[in-house]
N, C-alpha and C positions, 0 to 999 in steps of 0.2 A: 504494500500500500504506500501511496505517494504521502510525504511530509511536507510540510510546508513552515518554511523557515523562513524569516525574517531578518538580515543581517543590517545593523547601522554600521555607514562604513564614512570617512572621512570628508569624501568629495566625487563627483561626478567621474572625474577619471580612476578612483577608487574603486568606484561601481562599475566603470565596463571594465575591469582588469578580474573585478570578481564574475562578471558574465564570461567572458574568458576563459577561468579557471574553469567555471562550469562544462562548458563547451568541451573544454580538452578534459576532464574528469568525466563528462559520457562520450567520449572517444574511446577512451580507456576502458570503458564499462565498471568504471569503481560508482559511480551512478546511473540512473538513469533519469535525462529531466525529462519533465513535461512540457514545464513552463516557466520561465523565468523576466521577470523585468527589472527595471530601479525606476524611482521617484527620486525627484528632487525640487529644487525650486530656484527657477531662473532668476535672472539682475533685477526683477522689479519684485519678486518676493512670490511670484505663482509657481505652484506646484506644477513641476513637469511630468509624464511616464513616458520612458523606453520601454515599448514591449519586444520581447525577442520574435514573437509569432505572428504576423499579420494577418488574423481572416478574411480581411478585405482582399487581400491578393489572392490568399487559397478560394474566397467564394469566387472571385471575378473569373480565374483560370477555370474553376469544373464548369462553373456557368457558360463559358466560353464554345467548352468543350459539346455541352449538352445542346447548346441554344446553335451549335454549327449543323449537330447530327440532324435536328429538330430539323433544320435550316437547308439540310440536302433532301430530307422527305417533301417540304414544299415547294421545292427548287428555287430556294432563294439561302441559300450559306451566308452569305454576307449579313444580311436582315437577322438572321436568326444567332449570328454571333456577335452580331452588338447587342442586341436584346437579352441573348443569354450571358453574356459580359457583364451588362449594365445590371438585371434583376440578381448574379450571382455576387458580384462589388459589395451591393444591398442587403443580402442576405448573412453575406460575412459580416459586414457591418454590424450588424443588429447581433450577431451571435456569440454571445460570452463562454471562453472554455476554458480553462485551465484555473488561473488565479482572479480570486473576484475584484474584479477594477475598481468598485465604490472601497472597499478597503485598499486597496493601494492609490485611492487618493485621496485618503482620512488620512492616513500616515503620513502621506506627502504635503498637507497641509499642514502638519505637525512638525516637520523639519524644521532646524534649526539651523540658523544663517551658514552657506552650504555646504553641509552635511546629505549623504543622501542615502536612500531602504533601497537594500538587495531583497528582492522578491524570488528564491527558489519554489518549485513545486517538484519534488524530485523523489527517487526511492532509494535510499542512499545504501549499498550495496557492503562499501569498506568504510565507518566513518569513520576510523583511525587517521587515513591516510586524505579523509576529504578536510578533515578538520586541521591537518600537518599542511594542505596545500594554501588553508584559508588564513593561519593565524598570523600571517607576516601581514596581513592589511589589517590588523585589528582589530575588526570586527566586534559591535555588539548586538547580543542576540536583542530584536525589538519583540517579539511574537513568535510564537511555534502553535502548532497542533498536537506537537509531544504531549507525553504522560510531564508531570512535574517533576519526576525524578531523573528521566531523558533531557527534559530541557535542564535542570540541574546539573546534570553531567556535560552538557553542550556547553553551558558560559564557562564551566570550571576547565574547560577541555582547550577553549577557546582563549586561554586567562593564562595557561600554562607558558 
């Protein structure tokens, strides 16, 4: 089962270095993500989010895909791939999956002059060696899904 971790980490380039980490840590398969983003909060003080996954791109391309085949049954491909593009764009849109976006931008309104939330959703496989990759950015834990004795062991692990 996927966990959901929450890291404060120092600054926005702190945050893509720990997306990074992620990325080359399910390379390795010492995790698996789902989903990951970061918040933060640009020069005028508004929360920003980086999401790693765009469903607007993945709905636009099946859409595209769908609304072509559509689009050679009424012999018109062209019509039926902007239509299938445009309702599939839409539909990604609208579609929330992985990490809930209304909390990752409660937390991101929360940030502190900039500081920015690493948002994993991941199934962490080794966390020995996930937590030995994370603790040079120093990291604090904001939020978990853990039991309180897991997230206990994560700050202390993290603190090390």
């Amino acid at each position: 089962m996927a966990q959901l971790i929450v890291l404060g980490v120092a600054d926005r380039d702190t945050a893509d270095r720990a997306l990074d980490i992620a990325s080359d840590l399910n390379r390795q398969q010492l995790l698996r993500l789902d989903d990951a983003a970061y918040a933060y909060k640009d020069d005028k003080g508004r929360p920003r989010i980086h999401q790693t996954f765009s469903t607007t791109g993945a709905g636009a391309a099946g859409g595209a895909l769908w609304g072509t085949l559509i689009g050679l049954i009424f012999l018109n491909p062209l019509l039926g791939l902007a239509v299938g593009a445009a309702t599939g764009a839409v539909a990604g849109r609208l579609t929330d999956i992985g990490i809930d976006d209304d909390m990752i931008k409660e937390i991101g309104a929360h940030l502190e002059g900039g500081r920015a939330a690493v948002f994993l959703l991941a199934d962490i496989t080794t966390a020995d060696r996930v937590i030995d990759a994370y603790r040079p950015l120093e990291p604090t834990v904001l939020r978990t899904n853990l039991s309180k004795d897991d997230e206990r062991e994560l700050v202390e692990a993290l603190r090390s």
